[in-house]
C-alpha positions in Angstrom: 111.7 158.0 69.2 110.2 155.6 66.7 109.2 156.8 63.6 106.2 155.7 61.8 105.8 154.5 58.1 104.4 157.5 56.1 102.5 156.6 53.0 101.9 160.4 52.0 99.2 159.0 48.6 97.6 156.5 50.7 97.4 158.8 53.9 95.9 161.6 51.9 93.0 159.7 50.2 92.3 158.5 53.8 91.5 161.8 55.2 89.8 163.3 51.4 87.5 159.5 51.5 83.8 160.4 51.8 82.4 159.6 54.9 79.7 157.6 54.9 76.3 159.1 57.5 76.1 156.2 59.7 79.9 156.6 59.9 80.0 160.0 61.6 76.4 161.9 62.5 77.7 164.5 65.4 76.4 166.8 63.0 75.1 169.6 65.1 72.9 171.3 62.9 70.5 168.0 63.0 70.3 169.2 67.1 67.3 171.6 68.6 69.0 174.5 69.0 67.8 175.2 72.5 69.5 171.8 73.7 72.9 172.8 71.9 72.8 176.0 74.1 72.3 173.9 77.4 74.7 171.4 76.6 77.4 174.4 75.7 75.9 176.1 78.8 77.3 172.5 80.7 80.2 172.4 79.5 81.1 175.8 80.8 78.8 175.3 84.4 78.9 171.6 84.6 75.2 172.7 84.8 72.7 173.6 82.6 69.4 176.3 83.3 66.4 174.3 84.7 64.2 177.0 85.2 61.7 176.4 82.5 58.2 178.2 82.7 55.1 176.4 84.8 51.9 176.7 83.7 48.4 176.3 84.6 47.5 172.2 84.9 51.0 170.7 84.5 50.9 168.4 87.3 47.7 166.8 85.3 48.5 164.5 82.4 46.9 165.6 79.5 47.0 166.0 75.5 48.9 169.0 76.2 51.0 169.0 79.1 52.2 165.6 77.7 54.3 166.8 74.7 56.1 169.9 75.8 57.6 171.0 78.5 60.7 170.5 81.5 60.4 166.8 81.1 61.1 166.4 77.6 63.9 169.1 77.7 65.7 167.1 81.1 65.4 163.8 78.7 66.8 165.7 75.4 69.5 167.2 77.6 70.2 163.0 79.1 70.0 161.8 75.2 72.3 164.3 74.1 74.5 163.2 76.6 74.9 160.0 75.6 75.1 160.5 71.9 78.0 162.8 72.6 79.5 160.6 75.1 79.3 163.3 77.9 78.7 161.1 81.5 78.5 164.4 83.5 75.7 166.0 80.9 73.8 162.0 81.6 73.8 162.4 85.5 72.8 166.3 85.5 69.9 165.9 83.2 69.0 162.4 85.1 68.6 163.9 88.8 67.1 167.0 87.1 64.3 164.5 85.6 64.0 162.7 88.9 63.5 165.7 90.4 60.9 167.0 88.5 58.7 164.4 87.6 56.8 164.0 91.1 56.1 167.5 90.6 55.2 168.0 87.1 53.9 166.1 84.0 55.0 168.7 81.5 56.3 166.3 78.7 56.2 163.4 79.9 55.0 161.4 76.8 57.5 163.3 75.0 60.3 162.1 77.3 59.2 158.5 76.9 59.6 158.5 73.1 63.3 160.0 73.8 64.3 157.7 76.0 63.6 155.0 74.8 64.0 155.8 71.0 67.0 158.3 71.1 68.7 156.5 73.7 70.4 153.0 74.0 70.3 150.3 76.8 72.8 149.2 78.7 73.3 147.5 81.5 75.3 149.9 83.3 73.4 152.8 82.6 69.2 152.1 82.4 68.8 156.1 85.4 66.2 157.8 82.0 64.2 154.2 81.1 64.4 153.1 85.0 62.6 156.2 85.7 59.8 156.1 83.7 59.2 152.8 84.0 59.1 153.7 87.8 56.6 156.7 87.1 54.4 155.0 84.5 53.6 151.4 87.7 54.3 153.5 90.9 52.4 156.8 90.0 49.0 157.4 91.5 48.9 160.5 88.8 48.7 158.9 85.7 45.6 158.3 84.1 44.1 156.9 81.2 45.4 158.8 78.0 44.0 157.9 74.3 48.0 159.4 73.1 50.2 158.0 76.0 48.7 154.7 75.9 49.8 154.9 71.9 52.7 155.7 73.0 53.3 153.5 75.5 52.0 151.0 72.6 54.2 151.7 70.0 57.8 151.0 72.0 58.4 147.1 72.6 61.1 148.0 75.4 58.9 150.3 77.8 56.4 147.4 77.1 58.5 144.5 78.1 59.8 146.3 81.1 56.6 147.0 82.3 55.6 143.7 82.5 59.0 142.8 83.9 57.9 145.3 86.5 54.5 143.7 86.9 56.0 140.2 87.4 58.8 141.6 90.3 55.9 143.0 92.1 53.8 139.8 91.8 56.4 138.1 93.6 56.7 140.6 96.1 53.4 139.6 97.0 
């Protein structure tokens, strides 16, 4: 066994060192407290409880079924994910969101602002963007919205893969 130099002052003032915010910020407290339950509720499961209420209209887009509902929860659920660094939390909450979104609209314009503003792009993992993307140039459902097109407005990703999208399917042509 080797042992390792022990500097027991120097050691010390490492661990009692502020931390700086954009050092460390898995501070739970900053987290919905509905999504820490379903994320605790995964780790147990490897699951989490998709049975969220339906309501009148939600497989319209409007002002109101665009902000709350399953949609945004699936996409708060696939950003927590990532932001903790859990994979299996990612893929759950992704085929949960595929699943619901030819069905349902509930949140939707909440779920674009999360996933493409609480999440990061990679190459390797594009399932939450790819989908919307998907949704907003393959959908027969979506209409013309004062708020979604704002939305869609103010995020310079979803923009430029739209038109990424629009230029693939011009050559498909």
């Amino acid at each position: 066994m080797v042992a390792l130099p022990c500097n027991p002052g120097r050691d010390l003032d490492a661990l009692t060192a502020p931390i700086k915010p954009d050092d460390f910020d898995w501070d739970m407290d900053v987290e919905d407290k509905s999504a820490v339950k379903l994320m605790v509720h995964y780790f147990y499961h490897h699951d989490y409880p998709s049975e969220f209420p339906t309501y009148e209209g939600h497989d319209r887009l409007t002002p109101q079924t665009a902000t709350k509902g399953v949609l945004a929860v699936h996409a708060k659920m696939f950003a927590m994910g990532e932001k903790y660094q859990v994979r299996g939390l990612k893929s759950v909450a992704l085929e949960k969101y595929q699943a619901c979104l030819p069905e349902t609209c509930a949140g939707f314009g909440t779920s674009i602002i999360i996933a493409f503003m609480g999440t990061t792009e990679t190459e390797i993992d594009l399932g939450l963007r790819s989908a919307i993307v998907d949704s907003l140039s393959d959908s027969n459902w979506m209409v013309e919205d004062e708020a979604l097109e704002k939305t869609i407005e103010e995020i310079p990703e979803l923009v430029y893969a739209l038109y990424r999208r629009l230029l693939w399917r011009s050559r498909q042509w």
